[in-house]
C-alpha positions in Angstrom: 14.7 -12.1 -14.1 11.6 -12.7 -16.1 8.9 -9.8 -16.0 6.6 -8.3 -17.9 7.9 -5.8 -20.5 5.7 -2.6 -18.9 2.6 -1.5 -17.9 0.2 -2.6 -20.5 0.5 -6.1 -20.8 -2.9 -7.9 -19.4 -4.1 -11.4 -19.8 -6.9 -12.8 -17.4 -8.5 -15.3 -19.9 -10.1 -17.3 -17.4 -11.0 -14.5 -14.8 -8.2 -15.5 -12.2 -7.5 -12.3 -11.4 -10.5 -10.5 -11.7 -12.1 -12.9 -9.3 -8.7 -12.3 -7.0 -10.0 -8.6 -6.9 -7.4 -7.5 -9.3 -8.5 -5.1 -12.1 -7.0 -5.1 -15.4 -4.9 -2.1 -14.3 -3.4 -3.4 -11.9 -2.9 -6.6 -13.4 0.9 -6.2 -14.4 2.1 -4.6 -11.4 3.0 -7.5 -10.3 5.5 -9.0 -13.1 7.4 -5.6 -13.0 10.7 -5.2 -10.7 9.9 -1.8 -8.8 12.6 0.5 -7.1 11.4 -0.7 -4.1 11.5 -4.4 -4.5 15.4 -3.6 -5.6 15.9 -2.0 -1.8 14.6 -4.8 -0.3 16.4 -7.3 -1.9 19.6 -5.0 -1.3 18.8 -5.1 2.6 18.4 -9.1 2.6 21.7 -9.7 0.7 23.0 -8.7 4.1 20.6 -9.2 7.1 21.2 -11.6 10.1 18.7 -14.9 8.4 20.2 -17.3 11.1 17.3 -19.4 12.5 14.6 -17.0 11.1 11.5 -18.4 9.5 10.7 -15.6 7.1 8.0 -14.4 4.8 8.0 -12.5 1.7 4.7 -10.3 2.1 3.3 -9.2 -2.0 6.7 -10.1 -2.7 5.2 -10.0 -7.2 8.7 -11.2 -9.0 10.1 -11.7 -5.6 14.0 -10.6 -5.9 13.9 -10.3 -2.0 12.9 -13.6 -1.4 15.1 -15.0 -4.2 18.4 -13.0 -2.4 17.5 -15.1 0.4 16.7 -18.5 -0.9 20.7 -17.8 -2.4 21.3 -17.4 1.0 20.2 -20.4 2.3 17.5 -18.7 4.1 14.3 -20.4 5.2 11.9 -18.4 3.0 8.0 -18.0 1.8 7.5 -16.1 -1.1 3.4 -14.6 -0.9 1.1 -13.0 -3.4 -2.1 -12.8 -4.7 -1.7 -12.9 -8.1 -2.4 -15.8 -10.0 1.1 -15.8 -12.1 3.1 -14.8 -9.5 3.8 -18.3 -8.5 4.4 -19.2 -11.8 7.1 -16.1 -12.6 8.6 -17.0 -9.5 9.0 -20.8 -10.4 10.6 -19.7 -13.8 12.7 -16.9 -12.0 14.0 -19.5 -9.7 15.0 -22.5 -13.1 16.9 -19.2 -14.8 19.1 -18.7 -11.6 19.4 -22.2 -11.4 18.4 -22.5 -7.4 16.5 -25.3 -6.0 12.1 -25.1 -5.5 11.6 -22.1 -2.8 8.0 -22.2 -0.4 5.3 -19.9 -2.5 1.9 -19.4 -0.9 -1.1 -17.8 -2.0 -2.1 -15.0 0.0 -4.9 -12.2 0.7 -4.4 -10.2 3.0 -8.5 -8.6 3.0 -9.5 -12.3 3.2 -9.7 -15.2 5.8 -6.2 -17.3 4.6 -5.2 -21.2 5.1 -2.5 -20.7 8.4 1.0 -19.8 6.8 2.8 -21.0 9.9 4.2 -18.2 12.4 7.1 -16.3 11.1 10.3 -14.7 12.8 10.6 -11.9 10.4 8.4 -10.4 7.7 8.8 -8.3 4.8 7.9 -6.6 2.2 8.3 -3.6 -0.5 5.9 -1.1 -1.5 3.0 -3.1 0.5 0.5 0.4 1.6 -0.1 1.5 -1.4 -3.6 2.4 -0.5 -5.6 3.9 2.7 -7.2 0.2 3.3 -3.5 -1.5 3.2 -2.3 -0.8 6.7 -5.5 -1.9 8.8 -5.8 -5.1 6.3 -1.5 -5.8 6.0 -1.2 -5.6 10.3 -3.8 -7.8 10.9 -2.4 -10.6 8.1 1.1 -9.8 10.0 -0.6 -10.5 13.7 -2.2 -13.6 12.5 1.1 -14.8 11.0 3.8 -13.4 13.6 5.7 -15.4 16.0 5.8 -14.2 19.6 8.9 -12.4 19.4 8.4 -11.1 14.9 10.7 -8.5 13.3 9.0 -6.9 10.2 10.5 -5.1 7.5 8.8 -2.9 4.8 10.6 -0.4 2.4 7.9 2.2 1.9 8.4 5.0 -1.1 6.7 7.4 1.1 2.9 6.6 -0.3 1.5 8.5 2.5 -0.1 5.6 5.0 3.0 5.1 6.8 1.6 6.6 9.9 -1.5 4.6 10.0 0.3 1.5 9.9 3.0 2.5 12.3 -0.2 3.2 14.6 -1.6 -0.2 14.1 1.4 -1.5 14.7 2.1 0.4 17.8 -1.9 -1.0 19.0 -0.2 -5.0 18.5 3.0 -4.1 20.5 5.4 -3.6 17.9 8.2 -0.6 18.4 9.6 0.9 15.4 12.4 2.7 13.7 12.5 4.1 10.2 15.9 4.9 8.3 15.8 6.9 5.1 16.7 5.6 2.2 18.2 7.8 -0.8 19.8 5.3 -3.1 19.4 2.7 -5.2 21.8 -0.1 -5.3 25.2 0.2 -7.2 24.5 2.7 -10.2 20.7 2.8 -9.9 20.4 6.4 -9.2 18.3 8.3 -6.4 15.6 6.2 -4.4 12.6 8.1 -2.1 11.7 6.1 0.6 12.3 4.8 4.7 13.2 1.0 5.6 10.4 0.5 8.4 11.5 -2.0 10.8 9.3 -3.0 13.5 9.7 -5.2 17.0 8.1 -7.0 18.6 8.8 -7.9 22.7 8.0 -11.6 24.0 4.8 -10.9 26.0 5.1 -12.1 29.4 
């Protein structure tokens, strides 16, 4: 995969990101793999894809949405960075797999229509106490009828809110605790949140 090489590294020369909202410290988040983005990746390498129309949600280097593109998955890989589509372009020549759909995406801001998608997901996505008011309306405006979403949350503390959002838009939910990281990648803090939706009548 190619990342940044750690927290430090910033370049906005022509105010991309700084006009994106992004501020130079959170600039590299982005091009660096996180624990989380490694569970989620771990999940898709063996979820049910068949017929789903899914979207990567913040997906930064995008190693979920890279597992599934392997898989022959119908994926969207979304961000709001301005490299991010870039890194995932490169990401995709070194593991030598065909052009994969990348959108850019805000979730605080009015977006061009995505499509509706069947499933949703995303790592480490409420990282802040505005995240799960803006991330479940971007999900309701996107979701088909009938949506699965899946976040892998290291326990930053707005889980509840979101779950309560997503309880207001009809989704049910069920959270399983994860302790592991993939093969030898040591202890993991966190829940896979996986929320359904019913076809409304």
């Amino acid at each position: 995969m190619r990342s940044l090489l750690d927290r430090q590294q910033y370049f906005d020369p022509l105010g991309e990101a700084e006009r994106a909202g992004i501020s130079s410290a959170a600039w590299p988040l982005f091009g660096l793999l996180w624990p989380s983005g490694r569970m989620l990746a771990h999940v898709m390498q063996s979820f049910d894809l068949e017929g789903k129309h899914i979207l990567e949600l913040g997906c930064g280097l995008g190693l979920a949405s890279l597992v599934v593109h392997r898989r022959g998955g119908d994926i969207t890989a979304s961000d709001n960075h301005p490299l991010a589509g870039e890194f995932m372009r490169q990401n995709l020549l070194l593991n030598l797999l065909p052009v994969m759909k990348y959108q850019t995406a805000d979730w605080s801001l009015p977006s061009p229509p995505l499509e509706r998608f069947d499933l949703i997901i995303g790592s480490d996505v409420l990282y802040d106490r505005g995240q799960p008011e803006a991330l479940s309306q971007f999900i309701e405006r996107h979701a088909s009828p009938t949506a699965e979403v899946l976040i892998v949350d290291p326990d930053r503390g707005n889980r509840a809110s979101f779950t309560r959002k997503m309880g207001v838009l009809g989704y049910s939910h069920v959270q399983t605790r994860l302790t592991q990281l993939p093969g030898e990648g040591g202890a993991y803090k966190g829940r896979l949140l996986s929320y359904r939706r019913a076809e409304q009548a």
